[in-house]
C-alpha positions as CSV (number, residue, x, y, z in Angstrom):
1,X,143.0,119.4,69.7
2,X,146.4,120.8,70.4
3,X,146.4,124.6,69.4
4,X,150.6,124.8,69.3
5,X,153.3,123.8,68.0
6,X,156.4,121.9,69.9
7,X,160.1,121.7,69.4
8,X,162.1,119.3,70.8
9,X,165.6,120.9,70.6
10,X,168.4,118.9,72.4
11,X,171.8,117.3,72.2
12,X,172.4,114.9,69.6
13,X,170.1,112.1,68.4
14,X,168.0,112.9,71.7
15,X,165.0,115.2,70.4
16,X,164.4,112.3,68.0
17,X,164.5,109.6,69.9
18,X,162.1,111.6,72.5
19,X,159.6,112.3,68.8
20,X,160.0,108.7,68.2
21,X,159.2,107.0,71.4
22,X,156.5,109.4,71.8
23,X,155.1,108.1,69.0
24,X,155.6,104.9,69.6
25,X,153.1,105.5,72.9
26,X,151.0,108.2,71.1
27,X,150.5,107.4,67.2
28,X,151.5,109.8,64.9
29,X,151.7,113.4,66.2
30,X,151.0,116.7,64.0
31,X,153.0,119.9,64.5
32,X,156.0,118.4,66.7
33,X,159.3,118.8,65.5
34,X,163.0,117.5,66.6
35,X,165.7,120.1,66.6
36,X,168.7,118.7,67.3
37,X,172.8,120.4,67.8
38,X,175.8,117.8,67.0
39,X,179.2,118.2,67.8
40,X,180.1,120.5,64.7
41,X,177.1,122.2,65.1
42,X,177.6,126.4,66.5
43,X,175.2,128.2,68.5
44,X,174.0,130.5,65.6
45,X,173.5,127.6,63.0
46,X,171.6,125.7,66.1
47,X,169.7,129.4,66.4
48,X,168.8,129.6,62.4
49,X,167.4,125.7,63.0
50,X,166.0,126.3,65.8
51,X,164.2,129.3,64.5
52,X,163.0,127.5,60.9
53,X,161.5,124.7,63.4
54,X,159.9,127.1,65.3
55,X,158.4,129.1,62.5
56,X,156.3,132.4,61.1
57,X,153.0,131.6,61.5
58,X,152.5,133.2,64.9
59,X,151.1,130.1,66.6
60,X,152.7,129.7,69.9
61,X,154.9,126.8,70.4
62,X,156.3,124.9,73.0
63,X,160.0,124.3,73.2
64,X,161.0,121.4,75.5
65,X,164.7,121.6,75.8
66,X,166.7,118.8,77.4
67,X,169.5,120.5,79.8
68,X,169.3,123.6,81.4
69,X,172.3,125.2,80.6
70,X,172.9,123.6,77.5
71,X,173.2,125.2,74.2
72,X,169.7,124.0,73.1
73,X,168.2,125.5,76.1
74,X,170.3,129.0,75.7
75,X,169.7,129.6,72.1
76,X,165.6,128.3,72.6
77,X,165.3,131.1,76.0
78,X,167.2,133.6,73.7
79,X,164.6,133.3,71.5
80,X,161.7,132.9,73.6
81,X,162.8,136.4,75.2
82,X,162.4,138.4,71.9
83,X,158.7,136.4,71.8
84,X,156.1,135.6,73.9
85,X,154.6,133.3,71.6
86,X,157.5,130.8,72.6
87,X,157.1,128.7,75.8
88,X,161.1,127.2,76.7
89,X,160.3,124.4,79.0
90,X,164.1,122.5,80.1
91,X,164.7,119.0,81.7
92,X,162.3,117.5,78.8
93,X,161.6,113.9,79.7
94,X,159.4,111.3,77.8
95,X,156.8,112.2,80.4
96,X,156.5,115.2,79.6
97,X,156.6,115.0,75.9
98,X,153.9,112.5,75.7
99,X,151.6,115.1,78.2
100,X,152.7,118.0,75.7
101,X,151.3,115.8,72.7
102,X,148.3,115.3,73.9
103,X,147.6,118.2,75.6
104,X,144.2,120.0,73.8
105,X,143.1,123.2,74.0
106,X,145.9,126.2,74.3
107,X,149.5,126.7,75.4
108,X,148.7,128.7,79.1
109,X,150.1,128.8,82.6
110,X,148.0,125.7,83.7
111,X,149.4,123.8,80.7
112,X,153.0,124.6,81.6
113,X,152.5,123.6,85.4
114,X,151.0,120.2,84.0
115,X,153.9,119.7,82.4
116,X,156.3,120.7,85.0
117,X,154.1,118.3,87.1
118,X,154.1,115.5,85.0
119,X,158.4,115.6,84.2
120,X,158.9,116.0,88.0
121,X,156.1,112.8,88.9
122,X,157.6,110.9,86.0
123,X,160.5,110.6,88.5
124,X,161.0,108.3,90.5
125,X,163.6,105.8,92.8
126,X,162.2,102.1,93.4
127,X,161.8,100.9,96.8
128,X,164.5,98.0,96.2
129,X,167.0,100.8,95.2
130,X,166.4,103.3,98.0
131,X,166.2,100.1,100.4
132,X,169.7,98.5,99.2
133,X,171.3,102.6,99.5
134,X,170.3,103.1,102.5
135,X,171.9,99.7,104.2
């Protein structure tokens, strides 16, 4: 059993598509939230969501954020600096979301490189694209 709890903060209806799909793979999943910043949105009302998805409870949680650079990802590593409860992981992918939902145990270094791992494996240029770019 998963022993944290994850965000998904990002642009837009992104964090919950990424929820949904993962679900879609996965089944329902406990203690995952979408956090999401629109157009009208500023950076301190995206910080006061951002926080109530995050919560008080002291559990650790797992942000996956889904640019570096982007608002999501500077208001969650704000944040995650005042608390190392927080985990901010950017460049979320579907890859990685579904590993960080099914992940058991606790939110450590190994579990972070696993993600990292599985985003980066997840990838990937066909052989008939790389063939027909290289000709």
């Amino acid at each position: 059993m998963r022993a944290f709890r994850i965000v998904i903060a990002g642009h837009g209806a992104l964090p919950a598509a990424l929820l949904d799909t993962a679900e879609m793979i996965c089944g329902p999943l406990a203690d995952i939230t979408a956090a999401s910043i629109g157009p009208d949105d500023s950076p301190d009302g995206y910080a006061d969501a951002l926080r109530s998805a995050i919560g008080q409870d002291g559990r650790r949680v797992l942000v996956l954020c889904d640019l570096l650079g982007g608002t999501p990802f500077n208001v969650a590593s704000a944040i995650s600096r005042r608390s190392p409860r927080i985990v901010c992981i950017s460049g979320a992918n579907l890859a990685m979301t579904v590993e960080a939902a099914l992940a058991n145990g606790d939110l450590d270094d190994d579990l972070v490189e696993r993600l990292l791992e599985a985003g980066r494996t997840g990838i990937v240029e066909t052989e008939r694209h790389r063939a027909r770019r290289a000709s």
